[in-house]
C-alpha positions as CSV (number, residue, x, y, z in Angstrom):
1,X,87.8,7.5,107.5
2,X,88.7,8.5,111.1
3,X,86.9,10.7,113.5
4,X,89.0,13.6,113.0
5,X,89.5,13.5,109.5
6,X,85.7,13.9,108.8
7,X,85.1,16.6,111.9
8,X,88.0,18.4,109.3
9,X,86.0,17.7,106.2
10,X,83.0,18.8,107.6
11,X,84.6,21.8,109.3
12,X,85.4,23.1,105.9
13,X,82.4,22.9,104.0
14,X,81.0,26.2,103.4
15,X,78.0,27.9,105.9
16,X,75.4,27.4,102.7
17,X,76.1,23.4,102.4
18,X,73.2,21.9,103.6
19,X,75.1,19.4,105.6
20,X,76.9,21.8,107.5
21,X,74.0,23.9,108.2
22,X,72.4,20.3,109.5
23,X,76.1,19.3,111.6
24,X,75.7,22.8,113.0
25,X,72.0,22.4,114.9
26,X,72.6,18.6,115.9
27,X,73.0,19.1,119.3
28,X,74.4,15.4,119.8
29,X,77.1,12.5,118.5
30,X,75.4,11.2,115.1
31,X,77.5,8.4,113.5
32,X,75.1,6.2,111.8
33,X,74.5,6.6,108.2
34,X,71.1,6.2,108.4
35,X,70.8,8.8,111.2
36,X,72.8,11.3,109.4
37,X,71.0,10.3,106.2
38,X,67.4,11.5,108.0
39,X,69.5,14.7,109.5
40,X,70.3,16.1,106.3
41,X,68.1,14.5,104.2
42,X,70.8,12.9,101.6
43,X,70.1,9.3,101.3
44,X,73.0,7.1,102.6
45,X,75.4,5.7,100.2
């Protein structure tokens, strides 16, 4: 999945989704799964 196809995705989840509310505070670049997996909580798969 490309860059801009996920910043889209993610753009349109709605303000409740936990990931979104987790994208939205990240103040930085996270593109590991693991990382992103600790961030939100959600184990990577």
């Amino acid at each position: 999945m490309s860059t801009r196809r996920f910043l889209v995705l993610v753009t349109g989840l709605p303000g409740e989704s936990k990931f979104a509310r987790a994208w939205a505070r990240t103040p930085r670049a996270v593109s590991d799964p693991a990382e992103i997996a600790a961030i939100t909580g959600i184990p990577a798969g």
